[in-house]
N, C-alpha and C positions, 0 to 999 in steps of 0.2 A: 427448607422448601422455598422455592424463590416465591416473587410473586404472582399472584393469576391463578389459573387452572393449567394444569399442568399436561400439555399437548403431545398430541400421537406425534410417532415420530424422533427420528436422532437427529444429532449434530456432531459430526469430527472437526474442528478447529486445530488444523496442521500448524503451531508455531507460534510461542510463547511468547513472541512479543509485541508493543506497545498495539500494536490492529491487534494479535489474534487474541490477545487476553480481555481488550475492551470489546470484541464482537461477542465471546464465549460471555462474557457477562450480562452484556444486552440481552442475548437470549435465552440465555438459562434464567435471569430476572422476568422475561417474559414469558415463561413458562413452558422452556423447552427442553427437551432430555441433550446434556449438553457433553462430551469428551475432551478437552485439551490434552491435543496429541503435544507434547515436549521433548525437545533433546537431551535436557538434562533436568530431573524430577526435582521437584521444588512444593512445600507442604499445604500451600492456600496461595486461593488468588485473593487481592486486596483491590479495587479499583477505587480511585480518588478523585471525583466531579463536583462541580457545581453544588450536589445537594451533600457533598460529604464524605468521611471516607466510608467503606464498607466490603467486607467479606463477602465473594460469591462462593455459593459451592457445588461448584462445577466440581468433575470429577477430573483429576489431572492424571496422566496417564504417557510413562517414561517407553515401553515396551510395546513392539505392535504386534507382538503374539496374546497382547491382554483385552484388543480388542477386536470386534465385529463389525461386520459389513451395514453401511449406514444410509439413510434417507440421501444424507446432505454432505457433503465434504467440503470445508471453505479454506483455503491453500493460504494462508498470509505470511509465508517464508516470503523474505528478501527472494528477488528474480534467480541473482547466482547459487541459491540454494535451494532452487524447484527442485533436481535430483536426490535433492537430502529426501524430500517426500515419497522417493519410490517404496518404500517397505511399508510405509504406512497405509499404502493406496492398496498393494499387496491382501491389505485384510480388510479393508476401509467399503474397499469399492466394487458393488455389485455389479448386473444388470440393471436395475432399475436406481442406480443411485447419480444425484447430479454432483458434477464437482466445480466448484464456482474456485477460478484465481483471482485471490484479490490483493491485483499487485501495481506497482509502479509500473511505468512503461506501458509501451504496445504490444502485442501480438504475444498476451496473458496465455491464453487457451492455447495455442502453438508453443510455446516454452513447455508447455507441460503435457501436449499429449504422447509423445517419446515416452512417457513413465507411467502412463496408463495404458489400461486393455484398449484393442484398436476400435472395439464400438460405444466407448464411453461416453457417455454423457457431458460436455464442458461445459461453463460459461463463463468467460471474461468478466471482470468485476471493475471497475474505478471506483475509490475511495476519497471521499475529501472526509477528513478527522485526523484533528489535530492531537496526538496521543504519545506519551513518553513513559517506554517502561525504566522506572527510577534503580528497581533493582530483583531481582528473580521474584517474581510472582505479584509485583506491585506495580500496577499503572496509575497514569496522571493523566489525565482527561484535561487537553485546555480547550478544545472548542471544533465543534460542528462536526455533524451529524449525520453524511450521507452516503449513497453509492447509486451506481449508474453501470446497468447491465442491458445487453441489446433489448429492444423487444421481440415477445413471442410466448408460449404459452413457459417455456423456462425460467423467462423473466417476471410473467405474471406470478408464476409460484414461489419465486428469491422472494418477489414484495408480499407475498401470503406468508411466506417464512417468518419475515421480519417485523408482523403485523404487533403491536404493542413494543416495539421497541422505538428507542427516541430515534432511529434509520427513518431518514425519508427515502425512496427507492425511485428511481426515477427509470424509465424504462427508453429506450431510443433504437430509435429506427435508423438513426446516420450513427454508430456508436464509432466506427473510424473518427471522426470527427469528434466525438466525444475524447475518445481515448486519446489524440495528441493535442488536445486545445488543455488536461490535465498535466499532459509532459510538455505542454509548452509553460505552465509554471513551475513542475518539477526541475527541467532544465536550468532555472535560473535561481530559485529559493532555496535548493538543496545545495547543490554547488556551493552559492554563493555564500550562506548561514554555513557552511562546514569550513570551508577555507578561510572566511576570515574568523571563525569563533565568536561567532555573533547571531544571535536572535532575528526577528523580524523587525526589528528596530534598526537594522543596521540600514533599512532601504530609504529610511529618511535623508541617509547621505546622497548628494546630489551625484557624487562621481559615480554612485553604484546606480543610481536609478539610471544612467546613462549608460553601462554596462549593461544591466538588467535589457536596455530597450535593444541594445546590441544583438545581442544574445538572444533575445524574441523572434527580432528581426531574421536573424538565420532561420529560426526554428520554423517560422509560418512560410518560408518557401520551400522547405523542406517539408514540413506536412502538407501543402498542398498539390506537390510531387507525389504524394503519395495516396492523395485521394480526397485528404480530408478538403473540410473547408473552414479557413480560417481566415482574419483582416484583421489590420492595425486595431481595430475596435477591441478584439480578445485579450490581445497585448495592453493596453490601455484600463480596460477594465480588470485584469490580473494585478498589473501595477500597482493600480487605487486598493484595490482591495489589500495589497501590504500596506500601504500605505494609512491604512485604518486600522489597521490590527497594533494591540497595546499589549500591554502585559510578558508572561515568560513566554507566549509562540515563539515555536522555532521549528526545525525540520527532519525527518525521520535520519536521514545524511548528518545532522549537526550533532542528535544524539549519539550517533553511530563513532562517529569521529572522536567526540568527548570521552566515549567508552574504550576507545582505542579499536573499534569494531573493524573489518572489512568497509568498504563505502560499495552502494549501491551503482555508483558513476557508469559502468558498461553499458548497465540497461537504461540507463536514463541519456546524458550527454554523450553515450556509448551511441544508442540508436538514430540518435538525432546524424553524428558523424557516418555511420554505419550508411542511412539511405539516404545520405548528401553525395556520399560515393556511386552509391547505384544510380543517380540521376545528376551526375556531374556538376555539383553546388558547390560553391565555395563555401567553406565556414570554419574560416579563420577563428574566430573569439572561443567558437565551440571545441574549434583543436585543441583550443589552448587550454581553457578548463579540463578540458576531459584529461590533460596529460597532467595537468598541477592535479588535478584529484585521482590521478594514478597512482602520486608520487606518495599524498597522504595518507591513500588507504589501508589501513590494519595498522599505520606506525600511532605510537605515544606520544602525547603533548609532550615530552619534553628533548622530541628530536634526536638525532642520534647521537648515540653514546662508543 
């Protein structure tokens, strides 16, 4: 029994890694009827934080003829793998059920409403947590704690969801803005931690912090083509903030890479290229990542053979 009083209501958690296993644990510790939907079944979840390691016991869950139609559905596949969660949405998802995407990039809720029924319920999720699953069913917590879904009564109820967990929830009325002022540091810390095989320490180098400002620089003319509203200041305060971070931080791309995984690059330095085109922007630096993390994704550290 986790901790608390244990609350009306489910939770489907689409996607076993390093998000969906640390959210499934936040709230099933905070005392919430919790399911991890999985691709490939695995015996216990372990998560490893600040206060230690420890078993949650969620319920995991490989088959989605095993499960039922639920309150909540929280999507945390990588963007290229929204599709993988049609079958599960298939049983998951009611009338009256919300499904919250909580993923990298923009236009979260549009990736994924193709795979749901046409009057479903969505909501866009941004994530800042810093999380690495080590190896099937074991995550590693390095730091912070939040998410950021539009305002409105959907949004009021995510942060009622998430009430006793260490989730700050923050709620926004401009979330366009929200959502690419995150992919304006995804754009550069994921890329850039995966290609060179290097941590958040790597931005101490001065040549990368100069790339890094490059690479910004496209991105905020590029999201504010598109709506948002972003200034050198975003850029700057993204910067410092690597620039303070110690320890193993690194990025959901560097683990991906290290694993020999797919890389997320489409949706991230994918979309950035993507509506530079629709609004006829240059973005050289971003071509260029986007193609060198073409070349790396899904291959082996040890290059071809």
């Amino acid at each position: 029994m986790a901790d608390g009083t244990r609350q009306a209501g489910s939770v489907a958690v689409i996607g076993s890694g390093g998000i969906g296993g640390y959210l499934a644990g936040a709230l099933e510790r905070a005392g919430r009827h919790v399911t991890l939907c999985v691709r490939t079944p695995f015996d216990r979840l372990v998560v490893t934080d600040a206060a230690g390691e420890r078993e949650v016991p969620v319920r995991i869950v490989a088959d989605p003829s095993e499960v039922s139609v639920a309150n909540w559905v929280l999507v945390t596949t990588k963007a290229q793998d929204t599709a993988s969660a049609e079958p599960w949405f298939r049983t998951l998802v009611g009338p009256a059920t919300r499904v919250v995407v909580v993923q990298n990039g923009v236009g979260q809720a549009e990736r994924a409403r193709p795979h749901l029924p046409a009057d479903a319920t969505v909501v866009p999720a941004i994530i800042y947590c810093s999380v690495e699953r080590t190896a099937p069913g074991r995550i590693t917590h390095h730091g912070s704690t939040k998410m950021s879904v539009p305002a409105g009564p959907d949004g009021a109820a995510f942060a009622e969801l998430f009430a006793g967990t260490p989730f700050e929830i923050t709620r926004e009325a401009d979330f366009v803005t929200v959502a690419w002022r995150k992919l304006l540091s995804n754009a550069v810390v994921n890329p850039i931690t995966a290609l060179t095989l290097r941590r958040i320490v790597v931005f101490n180098d001065p040549a990368i912090q100069n790339l890094a400002r490059g690479l910004m620089d496209e991105v905020i003319r590029v999201a504010n083509a598109e709506g948002a509203r972003l200034t050198d200041a975003d850029a700057t305060r993204i910067l410092e903030g690597y620039l303070r971070m110690t320890g193993d931080g690194g990025s959901s791309m560097l683990y991906d890479r290290l694993a020999g995984r797919p890389l997320e690059h489409a949706h991230l330095t994918g979309a950035v290229v993507a509506a530079a085109e629709r609004h006829g922007i240059d973005v050289p630096l971003n071509r260029a990542i986007l193609a060198l993390a073409g070349a790396a994704s899904g291959q082996g550290l040890a290059g071809d053979r």
